[in-house]
C-alpha positions as CSV (number, residue, x, y, z in Angstrom):
1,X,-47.9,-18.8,-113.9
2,X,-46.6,-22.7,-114.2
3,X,-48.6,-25.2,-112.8
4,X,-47.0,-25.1,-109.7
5,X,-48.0,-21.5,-108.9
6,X,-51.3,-21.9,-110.2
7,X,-52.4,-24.5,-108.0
8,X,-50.6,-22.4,-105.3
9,X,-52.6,-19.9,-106.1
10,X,-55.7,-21.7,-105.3
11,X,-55.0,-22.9,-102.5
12,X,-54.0,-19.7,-100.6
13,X,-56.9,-18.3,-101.6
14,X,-54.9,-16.3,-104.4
15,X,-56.0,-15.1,-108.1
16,X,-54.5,-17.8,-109.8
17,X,-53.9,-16.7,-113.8
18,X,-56.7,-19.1,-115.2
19,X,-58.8,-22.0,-113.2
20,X,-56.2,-24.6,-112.3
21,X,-57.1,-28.7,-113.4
22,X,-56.3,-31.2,-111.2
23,X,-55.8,-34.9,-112.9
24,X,-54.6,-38.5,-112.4
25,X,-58.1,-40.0,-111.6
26,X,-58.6,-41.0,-115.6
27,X,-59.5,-45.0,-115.2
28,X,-59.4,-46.2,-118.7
29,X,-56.0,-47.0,-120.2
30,X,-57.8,-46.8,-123.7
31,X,-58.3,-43.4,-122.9
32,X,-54.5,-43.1,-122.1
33,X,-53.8,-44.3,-125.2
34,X,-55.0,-42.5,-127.1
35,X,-54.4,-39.8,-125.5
36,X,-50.5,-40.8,-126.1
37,X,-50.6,-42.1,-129.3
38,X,-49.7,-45.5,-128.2
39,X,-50.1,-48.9,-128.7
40,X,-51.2,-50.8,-126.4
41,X,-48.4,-52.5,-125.6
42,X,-46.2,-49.7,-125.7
43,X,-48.7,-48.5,-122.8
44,X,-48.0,-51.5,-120.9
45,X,-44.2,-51.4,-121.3
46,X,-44.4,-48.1,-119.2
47,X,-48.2,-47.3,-117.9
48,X,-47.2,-44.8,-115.3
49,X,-44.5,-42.7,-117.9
50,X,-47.6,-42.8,-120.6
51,X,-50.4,-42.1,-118.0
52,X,-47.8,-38.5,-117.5
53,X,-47.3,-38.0,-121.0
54,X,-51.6,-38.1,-121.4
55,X,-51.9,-35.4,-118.9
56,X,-49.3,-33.4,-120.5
57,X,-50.8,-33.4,-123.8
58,X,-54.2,-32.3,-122.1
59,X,-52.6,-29.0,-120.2
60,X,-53.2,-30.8,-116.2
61,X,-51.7,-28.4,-113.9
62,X,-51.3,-31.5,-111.0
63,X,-52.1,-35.3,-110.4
64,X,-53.4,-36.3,-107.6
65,X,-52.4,-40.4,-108.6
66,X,-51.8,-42.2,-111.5
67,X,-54.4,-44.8,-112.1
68,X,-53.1,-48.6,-113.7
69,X,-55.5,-50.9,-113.4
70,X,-54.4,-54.1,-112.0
71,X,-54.3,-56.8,-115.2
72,X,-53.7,-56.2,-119.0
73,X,-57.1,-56.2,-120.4
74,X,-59.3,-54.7,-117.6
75,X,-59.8,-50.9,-116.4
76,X,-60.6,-51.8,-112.8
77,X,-58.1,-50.3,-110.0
78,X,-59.5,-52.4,-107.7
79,X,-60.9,-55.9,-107.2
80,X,-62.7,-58.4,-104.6
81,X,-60.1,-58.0,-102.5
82,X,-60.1,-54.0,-102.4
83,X,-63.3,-53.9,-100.8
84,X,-64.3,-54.0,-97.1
85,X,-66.6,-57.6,-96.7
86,X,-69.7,-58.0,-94.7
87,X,-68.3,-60.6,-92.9
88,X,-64.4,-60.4,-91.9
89,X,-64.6,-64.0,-91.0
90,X,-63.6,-63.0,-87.0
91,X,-66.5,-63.8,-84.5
92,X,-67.5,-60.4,-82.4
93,X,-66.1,-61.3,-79.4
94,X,-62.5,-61.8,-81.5
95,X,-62.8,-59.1,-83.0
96,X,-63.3,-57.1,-79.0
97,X,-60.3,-59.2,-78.0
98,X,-58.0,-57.3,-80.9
99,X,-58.9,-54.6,-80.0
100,X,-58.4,-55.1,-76.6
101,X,-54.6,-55.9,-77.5
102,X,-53.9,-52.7,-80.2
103,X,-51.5,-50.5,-78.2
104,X,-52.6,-47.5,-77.0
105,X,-52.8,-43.9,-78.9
106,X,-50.1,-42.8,-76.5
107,X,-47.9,-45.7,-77.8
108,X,-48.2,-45.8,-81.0
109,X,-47.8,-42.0,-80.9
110,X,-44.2,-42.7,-78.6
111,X,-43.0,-45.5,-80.8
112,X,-43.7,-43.6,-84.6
113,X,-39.9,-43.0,-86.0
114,X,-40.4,-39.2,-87.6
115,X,-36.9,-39.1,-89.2
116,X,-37.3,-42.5,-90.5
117,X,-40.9,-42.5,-91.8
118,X,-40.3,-38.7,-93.1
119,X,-37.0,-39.6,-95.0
120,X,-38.8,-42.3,-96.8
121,X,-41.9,-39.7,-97.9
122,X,-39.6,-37.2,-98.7
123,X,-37.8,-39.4,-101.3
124,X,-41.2,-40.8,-102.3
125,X,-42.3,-37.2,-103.5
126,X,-39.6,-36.1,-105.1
127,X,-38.8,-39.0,-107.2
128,X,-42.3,-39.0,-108.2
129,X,-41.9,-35.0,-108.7
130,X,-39.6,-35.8,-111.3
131,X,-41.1,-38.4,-113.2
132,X,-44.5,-35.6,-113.1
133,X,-41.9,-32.9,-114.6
134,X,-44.1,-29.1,-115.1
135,X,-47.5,-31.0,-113.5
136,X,-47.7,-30.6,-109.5
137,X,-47.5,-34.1,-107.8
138,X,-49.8,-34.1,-104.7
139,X,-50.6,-37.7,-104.1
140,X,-54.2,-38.0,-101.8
141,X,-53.6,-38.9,-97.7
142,X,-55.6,-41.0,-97.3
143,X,-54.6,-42.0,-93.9
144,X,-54.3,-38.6,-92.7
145,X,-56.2,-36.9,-90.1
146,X,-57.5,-40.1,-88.2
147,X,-59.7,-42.9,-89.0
148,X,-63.4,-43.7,-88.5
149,X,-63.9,-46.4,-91.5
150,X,-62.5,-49.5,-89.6
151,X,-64.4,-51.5,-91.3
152,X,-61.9,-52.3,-93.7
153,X,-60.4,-53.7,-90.9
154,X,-63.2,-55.9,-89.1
155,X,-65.7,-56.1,-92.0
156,X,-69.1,-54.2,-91.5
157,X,-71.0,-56.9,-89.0
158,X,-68.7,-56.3,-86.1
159,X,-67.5,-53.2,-86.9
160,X,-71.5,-51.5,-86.6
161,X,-71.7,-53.9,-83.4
162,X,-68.7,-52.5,-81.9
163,X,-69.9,-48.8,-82.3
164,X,-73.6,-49.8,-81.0
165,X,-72.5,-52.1,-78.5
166,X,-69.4,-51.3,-77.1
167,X,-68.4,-47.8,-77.0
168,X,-65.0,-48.0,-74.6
169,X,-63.8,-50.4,-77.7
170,X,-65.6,-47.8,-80.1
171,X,-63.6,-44.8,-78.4
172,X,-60.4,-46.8,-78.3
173,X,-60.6,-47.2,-82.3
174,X,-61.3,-43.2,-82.8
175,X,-58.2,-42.5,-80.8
176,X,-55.8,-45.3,-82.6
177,X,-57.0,-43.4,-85.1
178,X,-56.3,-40.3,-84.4
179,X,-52.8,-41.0,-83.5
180,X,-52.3,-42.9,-86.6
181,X,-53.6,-40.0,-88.5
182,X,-51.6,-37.2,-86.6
183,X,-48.5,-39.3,-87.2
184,X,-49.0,-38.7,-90.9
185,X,-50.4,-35.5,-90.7
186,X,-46.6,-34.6,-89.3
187,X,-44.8,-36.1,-92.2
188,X,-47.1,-34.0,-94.8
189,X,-46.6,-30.8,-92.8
190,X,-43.0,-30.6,-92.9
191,X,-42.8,-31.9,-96.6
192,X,-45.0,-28.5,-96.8
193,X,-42.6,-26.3,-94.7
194,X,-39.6,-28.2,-97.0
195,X,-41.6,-27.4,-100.3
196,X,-42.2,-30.4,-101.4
197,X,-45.7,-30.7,-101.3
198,X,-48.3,-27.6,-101.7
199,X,-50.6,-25.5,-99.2
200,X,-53.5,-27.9,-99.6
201,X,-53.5,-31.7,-99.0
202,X,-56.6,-34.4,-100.1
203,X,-58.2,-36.7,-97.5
204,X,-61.2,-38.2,-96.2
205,X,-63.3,-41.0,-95.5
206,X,-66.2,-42.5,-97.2
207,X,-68.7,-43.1,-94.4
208,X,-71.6,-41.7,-96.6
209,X,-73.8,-43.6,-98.9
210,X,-76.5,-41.8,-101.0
211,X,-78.8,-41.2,-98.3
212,X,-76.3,-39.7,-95.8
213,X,-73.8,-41.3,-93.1
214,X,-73.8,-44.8,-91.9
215,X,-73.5,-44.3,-88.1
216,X,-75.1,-41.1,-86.4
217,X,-73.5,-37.5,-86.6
218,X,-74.3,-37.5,-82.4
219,X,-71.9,-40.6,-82.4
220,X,-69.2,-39.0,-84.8
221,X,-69.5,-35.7,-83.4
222,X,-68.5,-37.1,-79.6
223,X,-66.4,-39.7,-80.7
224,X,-64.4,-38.8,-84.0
225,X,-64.8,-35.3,-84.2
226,X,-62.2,-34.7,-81.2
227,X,-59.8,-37.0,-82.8
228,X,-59.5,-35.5,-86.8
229,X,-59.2,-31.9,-85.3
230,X,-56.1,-33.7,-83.5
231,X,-54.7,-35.4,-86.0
232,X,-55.5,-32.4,-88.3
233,X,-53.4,-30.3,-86.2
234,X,-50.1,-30.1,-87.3
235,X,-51.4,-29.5,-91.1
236,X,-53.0,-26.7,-90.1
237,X,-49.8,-25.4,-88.3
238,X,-47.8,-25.6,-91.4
239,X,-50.5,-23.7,-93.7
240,X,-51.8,-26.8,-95.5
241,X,-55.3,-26.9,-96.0
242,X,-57.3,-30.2,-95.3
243,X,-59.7,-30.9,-98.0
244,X,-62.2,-33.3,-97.9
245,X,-63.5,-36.1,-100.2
246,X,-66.8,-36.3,-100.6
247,X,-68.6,-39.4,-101.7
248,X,-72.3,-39.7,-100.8
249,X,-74.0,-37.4,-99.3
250,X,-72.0,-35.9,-96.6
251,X,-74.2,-32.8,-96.0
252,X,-75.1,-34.0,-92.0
253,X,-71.2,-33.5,-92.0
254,X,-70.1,-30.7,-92.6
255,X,-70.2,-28.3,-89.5
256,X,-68.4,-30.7,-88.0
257,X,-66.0,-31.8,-90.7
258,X,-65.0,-27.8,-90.8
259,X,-65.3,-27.3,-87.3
260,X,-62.3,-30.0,-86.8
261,X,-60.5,-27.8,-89.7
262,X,-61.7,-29.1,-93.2
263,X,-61.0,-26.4,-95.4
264,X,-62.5,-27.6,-98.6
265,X,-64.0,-30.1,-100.2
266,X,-63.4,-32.6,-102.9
267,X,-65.9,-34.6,-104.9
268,X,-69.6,-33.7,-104.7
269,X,-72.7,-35.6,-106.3
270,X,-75.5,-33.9,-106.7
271,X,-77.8,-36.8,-107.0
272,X,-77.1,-36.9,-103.9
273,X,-77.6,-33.4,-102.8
274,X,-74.5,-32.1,-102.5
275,X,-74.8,-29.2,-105.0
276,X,-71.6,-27.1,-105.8
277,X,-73.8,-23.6,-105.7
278,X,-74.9,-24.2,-101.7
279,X,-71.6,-25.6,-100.5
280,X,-69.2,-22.3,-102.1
281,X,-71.5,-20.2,-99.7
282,X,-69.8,-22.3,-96.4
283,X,-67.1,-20.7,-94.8
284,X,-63.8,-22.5,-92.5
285,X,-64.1,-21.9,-89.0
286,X,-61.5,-18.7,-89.8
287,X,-64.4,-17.3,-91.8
288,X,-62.1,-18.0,-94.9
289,X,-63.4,-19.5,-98.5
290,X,-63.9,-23.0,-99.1
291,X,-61.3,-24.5,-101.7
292,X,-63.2,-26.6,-104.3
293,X,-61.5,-29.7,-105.6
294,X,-64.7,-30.3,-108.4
295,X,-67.6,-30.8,-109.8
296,X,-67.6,-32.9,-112.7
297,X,-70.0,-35.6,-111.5
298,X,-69.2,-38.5,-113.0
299,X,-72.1,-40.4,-112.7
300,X,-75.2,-38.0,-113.8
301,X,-72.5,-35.7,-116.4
302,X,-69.1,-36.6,-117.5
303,X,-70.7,-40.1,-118.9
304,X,-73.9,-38.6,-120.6
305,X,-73.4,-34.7,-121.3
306,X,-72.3,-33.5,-124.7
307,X,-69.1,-32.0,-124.9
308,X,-71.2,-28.5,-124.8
309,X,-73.2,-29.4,-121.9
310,X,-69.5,-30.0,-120.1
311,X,-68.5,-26.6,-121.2
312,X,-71.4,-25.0,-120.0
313,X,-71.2,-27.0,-116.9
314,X,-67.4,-25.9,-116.5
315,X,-68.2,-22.1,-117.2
316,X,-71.0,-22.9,-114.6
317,X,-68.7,-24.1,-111.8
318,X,-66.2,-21.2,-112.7
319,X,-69.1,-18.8,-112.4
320,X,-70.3,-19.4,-109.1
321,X,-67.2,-20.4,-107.4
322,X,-65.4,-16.8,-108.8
323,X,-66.3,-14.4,-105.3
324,X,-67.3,-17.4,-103.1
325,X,-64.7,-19.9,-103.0
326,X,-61.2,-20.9,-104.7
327,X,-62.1,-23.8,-107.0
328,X,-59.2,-26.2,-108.6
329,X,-61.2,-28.1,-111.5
330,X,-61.3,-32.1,-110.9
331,X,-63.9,-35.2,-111.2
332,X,-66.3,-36.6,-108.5
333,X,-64.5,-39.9,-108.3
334,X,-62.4,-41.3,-111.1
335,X,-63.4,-41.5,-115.0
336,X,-64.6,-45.0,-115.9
337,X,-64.4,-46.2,-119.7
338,X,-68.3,-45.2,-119.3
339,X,-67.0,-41.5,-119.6
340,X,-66.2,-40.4,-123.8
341,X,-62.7,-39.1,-123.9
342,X,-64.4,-36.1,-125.8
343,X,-66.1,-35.0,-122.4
344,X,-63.0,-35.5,-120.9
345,X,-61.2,-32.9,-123.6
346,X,-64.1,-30.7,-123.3
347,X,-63.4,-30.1,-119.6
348,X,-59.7,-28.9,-120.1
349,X,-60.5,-27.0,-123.2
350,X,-63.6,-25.0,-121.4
351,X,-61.1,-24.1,-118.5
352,X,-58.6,-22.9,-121.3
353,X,-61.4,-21.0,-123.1
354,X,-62.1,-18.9,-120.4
């Protein structure tokens, strides 16, 4: 099989030829580097074309993004202004009165331009497709599905005071983002049915910490639940399976999460509970297997295991995963400088060894 297939494979719930790796989430350009053989200013002359050539070299059947980190120098993807903000510097009551003016789901879903919007993610993928050559691109949707982490948006003050103190306002949001996330949902669905993008797509929404959701499951389950089994939809229609990211512990989630049309699941920490050998026993709401975007933690293993311990951990993961669900090997999160690139080797050479 190519990489291509493989994946495929996995994600129909097919015997692929070997466990397929997924890659792109490596957040150290020293890594990269070396990875490459290049300087570093050779890396910074082209990081995206290296970042490739490093994946190549360490046999990554797909990426699902290409991390550059945002200044010569540093490793961080991210910075101050990446993160949602306690205080969004809007008063409650402004922040009611925006959302009083956001148009309505029904608008938003009347005014979205399909042809436009899909012409533009069509030539998105492919060019990208190219520049990825043998390894599957399948770039994470974030906004697909529909939304429930509006804080971004309002900062965390008025966005927990608008889901315990105003639930009309509260509802609006799910719905906005519902449509918002069906509208996307569309786009990837036909780049499915066009071939341009596989059976399986990666999304989801950190609303976990480490001791389990922010808000209440009753709220999510009334409120949001209803809206990412719409915007879920038309994935579903085209054969694409919905796969969830899973930061925290997101176990209080999970009926619902598959009851809306999750099909697998991406990430998992077991520090925080989430351990890979109780979630492969879940099934979709078809009664099908889960597919498994994981392990590798890499907060309690990629950073302190031995290269043997990874192997075994690998092997592991194969193991129990083989009759209960279709796994694709990946990461938790993405692989900080904290992470030796000898783990990181040890990973792809254990799926190649068995």
């Amino acid at each position: 099989m190519n990489n291509r297939e493989r994946l495929e494979a996995a994600f129909t719930l097919e015997k692929p030829d070997r466990t397929p790796i997924l890659g792109g989430w490596i957040a150290c350009p020293e890594h990269i580097m070396k990875l490459a053989g290049v300087t570093e200013d050779q890396y910074w002359q082209d990081p995206q074309g290296v970042s490739i050539r490093a994946y190549e070299i360490l046999g990554t059947d797909g990426l699902a993004n290409i991390l550059v980190p945002k200044e010569r120098g540093s490793y961080r993807i991210v910075d101050q202004h990446s993160y949602a903000h306690s205080d969004s510097g809007k008063s409650l009551e402004d922040t009611v009165a925006f959302i009083d003016a956001m148009p309505s789901p029904e608008k938003i879903e009347a005014d979205f331009n399909f042809n436009e919007s899909y012409a533009k993610f069509r030539d998105e993928l492919i060019s990208m497709q190219k520049k990825c050559g043998d390894m599957l691109w399948m770039p994470a949707q974030w906004s697909a599905g529909a939304k429930i982490t509006w804080f971004f948006d309002f900062g965390y003050e008025n966005y927990f005071c608008i889901i315990g103190l105003y639930p009309d306002h509260a509802r609006k949001l799910m719905e906005i983002g519902g449509a918002r996330g069906r509208c996307q949902s569309r786009l990837i669905a036909q780049a499915v049915k066009d071939g341009i993008f596989p059976h399986a797509v990666f999304l989801g929404e950190d609303i976990c910490t480490q001791r389990g959701p922010m808000i209440s499951v009753d709220f999510m389950e009334e409120y949001y639940a209803p809206q990412l089994k719409y915007g879920l939809e038309p994935l579903l229609e085209a054969g694409c399976r919905p796969i969830w990211h899973s930061d925290g512990d997101i176990r209080l989630l999970m009926d619902f999460l598959i009851d809306s049309g999750i099909k697998g699941f991406q990430g998992f920490q077991p520090e925080c509970g989430m351990l890979l050998d109780e979630i492969v026993k879940r099934r979709t709401r078809d009664g099908e297997k889960l597919v498994i975007l994981g392990p590798l933690a890499v907060t309690t293993e990629l950073p302190v295991c031995t290269p043997a311990q990874i192997k075994e951990k690998v092997r592991h993961a194969i193991e129990i995963c083989k009759d209960e669900a279709s796994l694709v090997m990946f990461t938790s999160n993405t692989i900080n400088p904290d992470v030796p690139l000898e783990n990181i080797k040890a990973m792809h050479e254990a799926v190649r060894e068995l």
